[in-house]
Steps between C-alpha positions, in 0.01 A plus 500: 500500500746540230225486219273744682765774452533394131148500460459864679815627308344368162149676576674838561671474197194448292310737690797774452442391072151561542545839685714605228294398201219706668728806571616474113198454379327792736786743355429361136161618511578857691718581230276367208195711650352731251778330185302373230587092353698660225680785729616180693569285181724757351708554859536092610631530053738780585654332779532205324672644275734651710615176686544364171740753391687496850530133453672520155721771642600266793547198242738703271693620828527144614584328167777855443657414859522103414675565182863592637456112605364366159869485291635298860214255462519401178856390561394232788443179383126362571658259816706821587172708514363217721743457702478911567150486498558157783757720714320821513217291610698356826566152369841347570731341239414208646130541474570659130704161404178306662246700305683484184656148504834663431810436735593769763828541305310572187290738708821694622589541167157612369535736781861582402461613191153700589680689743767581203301581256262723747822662717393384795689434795245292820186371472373853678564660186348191291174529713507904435529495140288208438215730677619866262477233220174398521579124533403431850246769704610581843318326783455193253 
């Protein structure tokens, strides 16, 4: 019973692809009516060209708003920057010492001195600038 429904569930999804591959391709070829190979050549070019200067603009943006962070980073020490990367990522000092093969005490120091150096007062605000830092995405 409980396959059938996966079974019917998985055909309407790949009939709903299908139905929308023939919709795009039915609008492709509306719009395209009466446009000659190059006409088309030189639009799909212009638009290409356009994402590719939207996606430089979004890079510089990004790279601008991770470099208040940069100067902060480069005073962690590589096990610090794991152990920040480790935390931000949900792991407990416990797990962190596991992973690591460091003690939990050298872990809480790691930790210690992160937080220092970073001005940061729970692991809320660990998690939170881990993410504006680039180190860890959110939802990872």
């Amino acid at each position: 019973m409980r396959s059938n429904i996966f079974e019917n569930r998985f055909l309407e999804d790949i009939q709903d692809i299908h139905s929308v591959e023939k919709q795009v391709v039915e609008a492709v070829v509306g719009m395209t009516r009466g446009v000659t190979p190059q006409g088309l050549w030189h639009a799909l070019m212009q638009l290409v060209e356009k994402t590719e200067h939207h996606m430089q603009r979004l890079e510089a943006a990004v790279l601008h708003a991770r470099e208040p962070h940069a100067p902060k980073l480069a005073r962690l020490t590589s096990r610090e920057l794991e152990v920040l990367r480790m935390i931000a990522e949900g792991y407990a000092n416990k797990q962190i010492a596991a992973e690591l093969s460091i003690s939990i005490k050298t872990v809480e120091k790691h930790r210690q001195h992160m937080m220092a150096k970073l001005d940061l007062h729970d692991t809320a605000g660990v998690t939170r600038y881990a993410i504006s830092a680039g180190v860890v995405q959110a939802g990872a």
